[in-house]
N, C-alpha and C positions, 0 to 999 in steps of 0.2 A: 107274381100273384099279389093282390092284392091282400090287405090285411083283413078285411072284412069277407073273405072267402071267398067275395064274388068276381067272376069271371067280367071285365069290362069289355063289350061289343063293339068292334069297331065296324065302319061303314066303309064304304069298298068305292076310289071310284077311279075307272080307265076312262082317260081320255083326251084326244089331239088326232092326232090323221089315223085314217083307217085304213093305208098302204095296209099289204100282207095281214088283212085282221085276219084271214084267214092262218095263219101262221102264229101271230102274236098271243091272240086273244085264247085258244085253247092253253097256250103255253102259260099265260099268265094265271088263266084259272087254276090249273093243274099245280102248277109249283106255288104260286103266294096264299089263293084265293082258299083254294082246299082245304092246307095247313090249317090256316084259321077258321072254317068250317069245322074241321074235326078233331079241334082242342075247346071248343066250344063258344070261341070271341067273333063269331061271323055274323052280322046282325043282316046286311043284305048288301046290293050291289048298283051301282048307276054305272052305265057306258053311255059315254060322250062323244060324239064321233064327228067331224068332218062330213059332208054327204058325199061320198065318191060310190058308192055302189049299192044299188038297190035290192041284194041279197043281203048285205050288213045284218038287217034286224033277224032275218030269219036265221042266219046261219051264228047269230050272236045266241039270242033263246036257245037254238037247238045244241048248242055246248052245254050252255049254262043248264038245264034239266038233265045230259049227260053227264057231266062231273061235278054238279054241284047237288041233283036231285030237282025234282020236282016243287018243290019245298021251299025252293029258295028264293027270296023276293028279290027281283029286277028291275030296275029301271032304266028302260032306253032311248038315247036321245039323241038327235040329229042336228047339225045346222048346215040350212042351205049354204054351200059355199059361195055362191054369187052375193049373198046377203050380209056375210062376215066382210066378205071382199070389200064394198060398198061399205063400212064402218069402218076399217080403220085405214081407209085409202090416203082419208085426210094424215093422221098422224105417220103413216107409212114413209107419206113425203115428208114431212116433217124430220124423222130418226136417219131417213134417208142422206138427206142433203147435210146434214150437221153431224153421225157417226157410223157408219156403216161397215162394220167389223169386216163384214163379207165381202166385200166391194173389189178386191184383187181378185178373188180366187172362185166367189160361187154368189153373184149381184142377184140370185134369186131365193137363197138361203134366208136376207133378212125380211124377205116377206112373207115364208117360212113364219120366223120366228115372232115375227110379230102376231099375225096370225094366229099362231099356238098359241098368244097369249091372250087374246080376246075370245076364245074359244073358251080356257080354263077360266074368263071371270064369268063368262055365260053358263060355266056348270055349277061355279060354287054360288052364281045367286039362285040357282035350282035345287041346289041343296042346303040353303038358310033353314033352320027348324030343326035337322036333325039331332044336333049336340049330341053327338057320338063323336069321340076319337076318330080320322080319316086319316084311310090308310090311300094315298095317290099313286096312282100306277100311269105313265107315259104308252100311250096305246101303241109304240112302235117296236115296243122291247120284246126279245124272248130270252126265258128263262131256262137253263138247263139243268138245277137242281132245286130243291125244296128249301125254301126260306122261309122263317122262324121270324117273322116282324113281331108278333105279338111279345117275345122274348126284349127285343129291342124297348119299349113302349113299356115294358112294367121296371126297365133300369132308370127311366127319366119321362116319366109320364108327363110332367110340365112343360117339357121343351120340344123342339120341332126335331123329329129324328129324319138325319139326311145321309146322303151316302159316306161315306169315309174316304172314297177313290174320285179320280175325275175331276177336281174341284176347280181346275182352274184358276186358280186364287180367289174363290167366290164359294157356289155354292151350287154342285151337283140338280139337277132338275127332273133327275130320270124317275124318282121315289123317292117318298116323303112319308112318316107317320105324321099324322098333325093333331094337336089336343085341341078340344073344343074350345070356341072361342077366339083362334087362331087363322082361321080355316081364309079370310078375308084378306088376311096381308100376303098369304100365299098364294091362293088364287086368283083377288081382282088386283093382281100386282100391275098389272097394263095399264091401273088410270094415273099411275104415276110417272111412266115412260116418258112422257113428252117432257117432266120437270129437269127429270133424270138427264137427258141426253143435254138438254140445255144446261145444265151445270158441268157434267163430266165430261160431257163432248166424244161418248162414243158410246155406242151400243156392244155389250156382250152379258149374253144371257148370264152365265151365273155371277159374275161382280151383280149385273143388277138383282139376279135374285138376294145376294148378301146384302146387297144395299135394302130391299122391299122390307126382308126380316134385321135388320138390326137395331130392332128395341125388343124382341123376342127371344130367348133362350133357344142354342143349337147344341144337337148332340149327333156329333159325325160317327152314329155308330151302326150304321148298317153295312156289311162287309158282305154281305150277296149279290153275285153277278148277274146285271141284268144288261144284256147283249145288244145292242141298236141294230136294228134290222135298214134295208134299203129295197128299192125299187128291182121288183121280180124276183121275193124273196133271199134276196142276201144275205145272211146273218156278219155281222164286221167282227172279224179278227179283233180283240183288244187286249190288252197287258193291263190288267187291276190294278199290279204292284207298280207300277210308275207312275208319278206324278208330273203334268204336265209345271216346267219351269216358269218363275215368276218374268225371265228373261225373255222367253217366248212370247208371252203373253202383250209386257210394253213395249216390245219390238214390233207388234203387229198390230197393237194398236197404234203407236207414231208412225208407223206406214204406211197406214189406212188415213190417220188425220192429214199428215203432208200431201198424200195424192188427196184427197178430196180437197185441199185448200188450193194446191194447185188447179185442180181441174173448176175450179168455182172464179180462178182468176185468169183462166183463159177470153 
C-alpha cells in the first residue's frame, strides 16, 4: 500500500492470438482481473486480439459485464491478420535467414513469434496516454487460482515485475506488472529485432525480451501460474519449480546456427 493511503489503479491489457479466447479470457478475468477489481486498483481494461473470429468482440463484452459488472470500462481491439502479415513479412525474412530458434522442430513458431510481437507494439501505441501502472496478460494463458499482482507492484513499484519461473536465461513474457513510463521498451520491443538478431545472431523470445529491458529495473517476483493453452483447447501440463537449463538453451541455439549456416551454403 501505498504511504499516502491511496490505492494506485492499474490498467489491464490481454493481448496476442485469440486461439481458445473462449477458454482464456473468462479465466483471466476471473483469477487476475477480479482480484484487482475488488481490492479496489482496477482502473479498466483493453483486449487486443489477433482477428480469428468474428464472435471475439461479443463473447469478450459478454464476460467482461459478467464478472467484472457492468461498470467496468473496456476497450476492444482487433487486428486484421492479413495486415500484420504484410508488416512484418519484411523483417520475418530478415530474423529468418540469420537466427531462427525454431527452425528444427516447429519453422512456423517464428512467425508465431514475431507476429506477437508487432501485435504488442500496436496495443501499447494505443495505449500511450494512459500513465497507469499495466498489468500485461498473454491472451493465450489460463488461470487456475487467484493472483494477487497488485501485492507484487506495492514490493517494487519502480521496476518491471516478471514471472519468477520459465525464464530461460531471459525473461518470462507470459505477464508482466509495468510502471508508467516503461510501458514502450516492453511493448514496442519488435523495432529493435532486426538490430538484435544482426548482432547475436539468433532469435529467442525471452533473451531478447532481457536484452529490450536491460537499462530498466526487474523484479522476478510473480510466482502465480499462468498455464499456456494450445489448439482445441489444451491446457499444457507444466512444472513451475523447474528451471529450463542455461545448457539447453546454447545447445539449441548452436544447432539452430550450424544448420542454418549449413543450409545457406548449400
Amino acid at each position: 500500500m501505498r504511504r499516502d493511503g491511496m490505492k494506485p489503479k492499474f490498467w489491464i491489457l490481454i493481448a496476442g492470438f485469440s486461439r481458445n479466447f473462449e477458454l482464456t479470457i473468462p479465466s483471466l478475468l476471473q483469477r487476475t482481473v477480479l482480484p484487482l477489481k475488488n481490492s479496489g486498483n482496477f482502473a479498466g481494461l483493453t483486449v487486443h486480439l489477433a482477428e480469428r473470429s468474428p464472435i471475439a468482440r461479443e463473447f469478450v463484452e459478454l464476460q467482461v459485464r459478467s464478472i467484472l459488472g457492468t461498470e467496468a470500462a473496456l476497450e476492444f481491439r482487433t487486428e486484421a491478420e492479413a495486415l500484420v502479415v504484410e508488416a512484418i513479412e519484411s523483417l520475418y525474412k530478415k530474423v529468418a535467414s540469420r537466427g531462427n530458434i525454431y527452425a528444427l522442430h516447429r519453422p512456423e513458431a517464428l512467425h508465431r513469434a514475431v507476429f506477437f510481437l508487432e501485435l504488442l507494439n500496436r496495443a501499447g501505441v494505443a495505449l500511450k496516454g494512459q500513465g497507469l501502472p499495466l498489468v500485461f496478460l498473454r491472451a493465450d494463458l489460463f488461470q487456475r487460482h487467484d493472483a494477487d499482482l497488485a501485492t507484487h507492484y506495492f514490493r517494487a513499484p519502480s521496476a518491471v515485475n516478471v514471472p519468477g519461473w520459465h525464464n530461460w536465461q531471459g525473461i518470462n513474457d507470459r505477464v508482466a506488472i509495468i510502471p508508467p513510463g516503461i510501458t514502450g521498451a516492453y511493448l514496442g520491443r519488435v523495432t529493435g529485432l532486426e538490430s538484435y538478431v544482426r548482432t547475436k545472431g539468433i532469435f529467442h523470445p525471452e533473451t531478447f525480451l532481457a536484452h529490450s529491458l536491460r537499462d530498466v529495473p526487474i523484479a522476478r517476483s510473480i510466482r502465480s501460474e499462468f498455464f499456456r493453452t494450445r489448439d482445441g483447447g489444451r491446457i499444457l501440463d507444466e512444472d513451475f519449480h523447474a528451471e529450463p537449463s542455461l545448457l539447453s538453451v546454447f545447445g539449441h541455439h548452436m544447432l539452430t546456427r550450424a544448420t542454418s549456416r549449413w543450409w545457406r551454403s548449400r
